[in-house]
N, CA and C atoms as a LAMMPS dump frame, in Angstrom:
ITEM: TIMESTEP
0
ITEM: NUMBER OF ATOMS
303
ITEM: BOX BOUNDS ff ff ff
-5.0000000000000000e+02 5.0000000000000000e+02
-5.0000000000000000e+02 5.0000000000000000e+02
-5.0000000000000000e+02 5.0000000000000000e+02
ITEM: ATOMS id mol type element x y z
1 1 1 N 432.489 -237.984 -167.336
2 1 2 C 431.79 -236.809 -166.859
3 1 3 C 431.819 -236.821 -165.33
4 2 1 N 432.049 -235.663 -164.444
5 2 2 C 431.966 -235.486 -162.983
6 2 3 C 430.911 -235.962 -162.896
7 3 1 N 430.907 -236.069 -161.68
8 3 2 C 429.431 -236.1 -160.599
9 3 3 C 429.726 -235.107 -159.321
10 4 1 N 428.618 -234.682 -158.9
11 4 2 C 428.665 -233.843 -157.5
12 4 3 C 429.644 -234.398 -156.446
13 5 1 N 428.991 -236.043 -156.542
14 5 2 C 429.478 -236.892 -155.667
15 5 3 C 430.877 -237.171 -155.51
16 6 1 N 431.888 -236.569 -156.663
17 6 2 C 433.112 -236.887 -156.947
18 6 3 C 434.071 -235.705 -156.294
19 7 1 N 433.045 -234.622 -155.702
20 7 2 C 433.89 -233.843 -154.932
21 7 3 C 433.158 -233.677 -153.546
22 8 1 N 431.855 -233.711 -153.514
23 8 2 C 431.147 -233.62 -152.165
24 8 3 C 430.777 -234.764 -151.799
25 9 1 N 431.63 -235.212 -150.33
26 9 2 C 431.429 -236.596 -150.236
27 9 3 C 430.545 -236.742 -148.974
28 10 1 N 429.593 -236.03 -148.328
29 10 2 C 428.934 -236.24 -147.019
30 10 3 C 429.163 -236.329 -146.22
31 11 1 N 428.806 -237.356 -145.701
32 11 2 C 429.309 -238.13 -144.184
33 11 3 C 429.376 -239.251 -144.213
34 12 1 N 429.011 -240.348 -145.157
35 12 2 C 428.991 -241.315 -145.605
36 12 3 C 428.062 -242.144 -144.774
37 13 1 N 428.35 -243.159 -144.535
38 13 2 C 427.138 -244.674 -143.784
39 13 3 C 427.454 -244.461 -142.521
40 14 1 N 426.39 -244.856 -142.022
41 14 2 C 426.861 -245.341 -140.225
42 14 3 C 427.126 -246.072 -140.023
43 15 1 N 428.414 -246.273 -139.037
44 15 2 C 429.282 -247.182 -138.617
45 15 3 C 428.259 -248.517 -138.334
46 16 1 N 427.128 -248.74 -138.139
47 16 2 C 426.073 -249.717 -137.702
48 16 3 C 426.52 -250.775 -138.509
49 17 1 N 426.393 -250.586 -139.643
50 17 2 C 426.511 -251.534 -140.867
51 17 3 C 427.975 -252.367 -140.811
52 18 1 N 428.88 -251.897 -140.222
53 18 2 C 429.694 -252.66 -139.852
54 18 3 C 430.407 -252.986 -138.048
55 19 1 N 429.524 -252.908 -137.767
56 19 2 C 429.292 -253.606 -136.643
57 19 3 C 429.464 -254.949 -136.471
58 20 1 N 430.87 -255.112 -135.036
59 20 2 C 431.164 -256.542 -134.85
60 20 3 C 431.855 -257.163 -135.507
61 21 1 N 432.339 -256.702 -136.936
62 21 2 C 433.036 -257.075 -137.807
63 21 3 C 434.216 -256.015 -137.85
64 22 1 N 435.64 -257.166 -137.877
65 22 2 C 436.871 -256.346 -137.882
66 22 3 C 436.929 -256.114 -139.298
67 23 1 N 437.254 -254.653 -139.234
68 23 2 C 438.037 -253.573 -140.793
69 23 3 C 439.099 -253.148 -140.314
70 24 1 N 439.357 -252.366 -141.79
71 24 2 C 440.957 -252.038 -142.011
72 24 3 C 440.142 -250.446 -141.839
73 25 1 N 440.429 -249.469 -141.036
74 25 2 C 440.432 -248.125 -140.839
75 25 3 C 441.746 -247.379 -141.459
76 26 1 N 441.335 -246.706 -143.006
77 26 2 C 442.364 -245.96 -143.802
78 26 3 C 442.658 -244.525 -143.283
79 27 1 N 441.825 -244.305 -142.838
80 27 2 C 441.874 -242.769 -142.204
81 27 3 C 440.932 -242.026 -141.524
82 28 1 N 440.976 -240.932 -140.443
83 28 2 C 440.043 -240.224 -139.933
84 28 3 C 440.4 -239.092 -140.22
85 29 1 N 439.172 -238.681 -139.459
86 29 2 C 438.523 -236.856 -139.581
87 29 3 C 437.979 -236.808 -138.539
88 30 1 N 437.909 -235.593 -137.913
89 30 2 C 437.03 -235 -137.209
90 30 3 C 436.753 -234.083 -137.582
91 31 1 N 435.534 -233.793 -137.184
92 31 2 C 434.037 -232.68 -137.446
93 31 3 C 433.547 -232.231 -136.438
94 32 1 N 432.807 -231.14 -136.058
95 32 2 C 431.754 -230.732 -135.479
96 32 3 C 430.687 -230.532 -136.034
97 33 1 N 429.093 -230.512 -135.316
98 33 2 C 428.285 -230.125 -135.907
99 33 3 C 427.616 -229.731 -135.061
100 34 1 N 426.279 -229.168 -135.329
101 34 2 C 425.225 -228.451 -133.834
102 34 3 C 424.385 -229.937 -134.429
103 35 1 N 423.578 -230.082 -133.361
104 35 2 C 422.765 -231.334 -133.441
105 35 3 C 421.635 -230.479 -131.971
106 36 1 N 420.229 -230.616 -132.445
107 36 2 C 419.54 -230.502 -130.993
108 36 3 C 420.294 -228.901 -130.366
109 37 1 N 420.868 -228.061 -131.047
110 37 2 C 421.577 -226.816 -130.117
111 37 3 C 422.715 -226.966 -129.492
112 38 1 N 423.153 -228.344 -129.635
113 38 2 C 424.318 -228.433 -129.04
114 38 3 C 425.537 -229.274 -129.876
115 39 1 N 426.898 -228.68 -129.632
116 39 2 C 428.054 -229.625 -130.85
117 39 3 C 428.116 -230.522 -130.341
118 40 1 N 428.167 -231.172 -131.379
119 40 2 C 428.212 -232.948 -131.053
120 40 3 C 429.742 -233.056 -132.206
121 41 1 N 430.463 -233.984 -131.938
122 41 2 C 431.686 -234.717 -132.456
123 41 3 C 430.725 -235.16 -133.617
124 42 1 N 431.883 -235.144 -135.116
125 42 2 C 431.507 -236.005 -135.778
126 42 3 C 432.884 -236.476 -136.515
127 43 1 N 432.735 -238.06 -136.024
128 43 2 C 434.014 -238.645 -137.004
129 43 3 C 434.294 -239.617 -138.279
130 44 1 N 434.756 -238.725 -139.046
131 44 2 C 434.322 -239.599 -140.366
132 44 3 C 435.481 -240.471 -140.795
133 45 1 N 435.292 -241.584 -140.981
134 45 2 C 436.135 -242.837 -140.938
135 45 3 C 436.551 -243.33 -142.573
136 46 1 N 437.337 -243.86 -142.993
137 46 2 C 437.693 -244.181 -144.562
138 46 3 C 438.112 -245.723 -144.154
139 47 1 N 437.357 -246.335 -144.821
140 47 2 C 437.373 -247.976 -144.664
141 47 3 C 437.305 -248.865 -145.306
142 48 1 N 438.279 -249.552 -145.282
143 48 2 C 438.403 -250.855 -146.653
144 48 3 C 440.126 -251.03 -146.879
145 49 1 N 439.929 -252.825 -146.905
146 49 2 C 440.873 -253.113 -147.393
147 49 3 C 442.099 -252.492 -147.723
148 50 1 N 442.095 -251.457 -148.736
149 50 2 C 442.872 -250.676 -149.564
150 50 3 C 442.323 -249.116 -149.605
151 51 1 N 443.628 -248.285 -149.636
152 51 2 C 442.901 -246.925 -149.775
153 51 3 C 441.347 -246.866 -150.873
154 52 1 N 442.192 -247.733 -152.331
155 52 2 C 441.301 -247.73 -153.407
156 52 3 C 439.5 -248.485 -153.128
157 53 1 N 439.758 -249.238 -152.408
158 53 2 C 438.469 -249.512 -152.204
159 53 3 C 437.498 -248.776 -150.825
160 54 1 N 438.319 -248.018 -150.332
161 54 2 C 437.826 -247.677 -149.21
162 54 3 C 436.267 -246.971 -149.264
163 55 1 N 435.298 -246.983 -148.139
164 55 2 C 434.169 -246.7 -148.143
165 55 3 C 434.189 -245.398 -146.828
166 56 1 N 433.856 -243.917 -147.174
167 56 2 C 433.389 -243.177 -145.868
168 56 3 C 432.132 -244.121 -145.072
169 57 1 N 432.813 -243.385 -143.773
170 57 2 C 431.692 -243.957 -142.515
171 57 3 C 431.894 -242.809 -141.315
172 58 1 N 430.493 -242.814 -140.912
173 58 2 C 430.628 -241.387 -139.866
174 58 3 C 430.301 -242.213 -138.67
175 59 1 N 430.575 -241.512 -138.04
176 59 2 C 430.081 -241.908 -136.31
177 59 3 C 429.882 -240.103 -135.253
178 60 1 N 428.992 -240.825 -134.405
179 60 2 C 428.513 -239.141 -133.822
180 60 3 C 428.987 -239.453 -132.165
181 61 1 N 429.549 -240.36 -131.847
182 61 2 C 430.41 -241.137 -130.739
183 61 3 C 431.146 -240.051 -130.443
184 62 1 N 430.98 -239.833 -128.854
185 62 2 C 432.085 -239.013 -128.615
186 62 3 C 433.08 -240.493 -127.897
187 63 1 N 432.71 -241.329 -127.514
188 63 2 C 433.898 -242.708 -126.969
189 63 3 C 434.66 -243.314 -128.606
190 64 1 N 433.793 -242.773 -129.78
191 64 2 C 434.964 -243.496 -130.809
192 64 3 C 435.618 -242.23 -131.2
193 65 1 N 435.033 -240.81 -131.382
194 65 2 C 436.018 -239.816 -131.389
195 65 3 C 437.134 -239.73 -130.229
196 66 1 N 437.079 -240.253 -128.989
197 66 2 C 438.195 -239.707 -127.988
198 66 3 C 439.122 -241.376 -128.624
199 67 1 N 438.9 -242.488 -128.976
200 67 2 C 439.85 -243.606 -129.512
201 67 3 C 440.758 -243.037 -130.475
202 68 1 N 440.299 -242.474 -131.261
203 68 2 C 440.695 -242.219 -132.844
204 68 3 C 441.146 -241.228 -132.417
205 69 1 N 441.284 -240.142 -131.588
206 69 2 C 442.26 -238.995 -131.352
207 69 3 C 443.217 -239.206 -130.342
208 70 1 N 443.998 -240.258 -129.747
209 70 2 C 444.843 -240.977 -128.883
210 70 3 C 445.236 -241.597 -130.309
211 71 1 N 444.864 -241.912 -131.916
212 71 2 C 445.69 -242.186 -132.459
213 71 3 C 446.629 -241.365 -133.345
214 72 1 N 447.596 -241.364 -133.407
215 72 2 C 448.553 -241.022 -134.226
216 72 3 C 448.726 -240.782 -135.72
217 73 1 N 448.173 -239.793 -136.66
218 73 2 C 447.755 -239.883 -137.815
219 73 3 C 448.876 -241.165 -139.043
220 74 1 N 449.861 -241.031 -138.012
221 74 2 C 450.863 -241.418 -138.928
222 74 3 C 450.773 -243.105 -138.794
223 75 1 N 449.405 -243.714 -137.965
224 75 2 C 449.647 -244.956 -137.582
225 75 3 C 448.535 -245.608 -138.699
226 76 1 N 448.234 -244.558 -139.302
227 76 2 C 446.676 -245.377 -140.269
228 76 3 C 447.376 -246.077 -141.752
229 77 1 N 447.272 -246.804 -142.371
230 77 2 C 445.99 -247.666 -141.866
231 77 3 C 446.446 -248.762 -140.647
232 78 1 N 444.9 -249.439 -139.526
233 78 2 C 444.683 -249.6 -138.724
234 78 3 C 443.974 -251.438 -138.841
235 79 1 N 444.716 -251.964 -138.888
236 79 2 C 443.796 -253.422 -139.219
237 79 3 C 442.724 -253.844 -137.872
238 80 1 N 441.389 -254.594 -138.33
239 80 2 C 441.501 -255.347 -137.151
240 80 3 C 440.369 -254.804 -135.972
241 81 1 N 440.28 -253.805 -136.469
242 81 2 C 438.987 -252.593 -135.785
243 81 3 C 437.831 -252.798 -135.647
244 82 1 N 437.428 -253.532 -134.161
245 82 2 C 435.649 -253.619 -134.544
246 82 3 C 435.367 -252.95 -133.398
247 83 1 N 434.003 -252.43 -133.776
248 83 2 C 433.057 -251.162 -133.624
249 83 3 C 432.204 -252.353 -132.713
250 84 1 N 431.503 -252.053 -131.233
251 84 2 C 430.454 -252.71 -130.956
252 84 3 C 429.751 -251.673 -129.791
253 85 1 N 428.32 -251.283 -130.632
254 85 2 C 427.328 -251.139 -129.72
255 85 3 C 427.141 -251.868 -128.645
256 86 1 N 426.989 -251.268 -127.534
257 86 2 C 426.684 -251.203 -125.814
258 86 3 C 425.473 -250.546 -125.084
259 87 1 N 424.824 -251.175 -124.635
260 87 2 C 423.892 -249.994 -123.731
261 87 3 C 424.401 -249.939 -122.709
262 88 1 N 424.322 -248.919 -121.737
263 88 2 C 424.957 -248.713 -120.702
264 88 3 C 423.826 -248.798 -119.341
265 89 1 N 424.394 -248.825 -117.991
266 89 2 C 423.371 -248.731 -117.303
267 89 3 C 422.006 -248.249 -117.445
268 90 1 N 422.193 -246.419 -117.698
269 90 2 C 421.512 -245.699 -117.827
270 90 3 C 420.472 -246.129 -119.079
271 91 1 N 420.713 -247.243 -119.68
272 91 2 C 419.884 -247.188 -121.034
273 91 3 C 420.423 -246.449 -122.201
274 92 1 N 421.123 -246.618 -121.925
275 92 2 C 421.651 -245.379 -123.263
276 92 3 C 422.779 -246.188 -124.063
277 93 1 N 423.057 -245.711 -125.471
278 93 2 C 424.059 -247.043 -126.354
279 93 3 C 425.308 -246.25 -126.485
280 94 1 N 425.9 -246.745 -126.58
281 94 2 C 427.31 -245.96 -126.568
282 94 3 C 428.226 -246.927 -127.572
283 95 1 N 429.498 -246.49 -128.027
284 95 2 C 429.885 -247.753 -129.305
285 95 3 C 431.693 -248.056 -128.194
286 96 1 N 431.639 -249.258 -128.082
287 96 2 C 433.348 -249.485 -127.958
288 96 3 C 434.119 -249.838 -128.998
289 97 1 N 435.597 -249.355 -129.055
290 97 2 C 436.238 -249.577 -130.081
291 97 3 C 437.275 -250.631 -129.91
292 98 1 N 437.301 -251.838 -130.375
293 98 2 C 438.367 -252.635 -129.715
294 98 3 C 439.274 -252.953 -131.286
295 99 1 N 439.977 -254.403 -130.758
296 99 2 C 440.909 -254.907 -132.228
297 99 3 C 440.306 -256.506 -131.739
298 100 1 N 440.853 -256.905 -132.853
299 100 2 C 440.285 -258.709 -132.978
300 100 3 C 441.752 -259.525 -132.462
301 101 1 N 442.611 -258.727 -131.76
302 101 2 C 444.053 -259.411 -131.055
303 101 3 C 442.904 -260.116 -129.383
């Protein structure tokens, strides 16, 4: 039997949860949304091992949306990808996107 869930898939988890830890990035998306009156980026990430196991993950990052659009759709999947929260001078957190090379 369907589920809702088997065609409407959200936005999935926040990238938080995998934080600091290198993944295999299967694919992106980008989104917009209004947030507060104003569009904010939203990029939704497909992650895991294998397409088949892969898990959605969103991020509202405009520094991991401008990474992931310098990539090349044709380069995914992406080993090796860790996500790490930063505060910045100002106090404010921002996410960098590096590799575990």
């Amino acid at each position: 039997m369907a589920k809702i869930s088997d065609f409407v898939k959200g936005i999935g988890k926040g990238i938080d949860e995998i934080s600091d830890k290198p993944v295999t990035v299967q694919s992106v998306a980008f989104e917009s949304r209004t947030f507060n009156d104003a569009e904010k980026p939203l990029v939704l990430l497909t992650i895991g091992d294998t397409k088949s196991d892969a898990v959605l993950y969103h991020s509202w990052s405009e520094a991991v949306e401008r990474v992931f659009r310098a990539v090349p759709l044709n380069a995914f999947p992406i080993e090796g990808v860790i996500f790490t929260k930063v505060r910045t001078r100002s106090g404010r957190e921002t996410w960098i996107v590096s590799d575990d090379s």
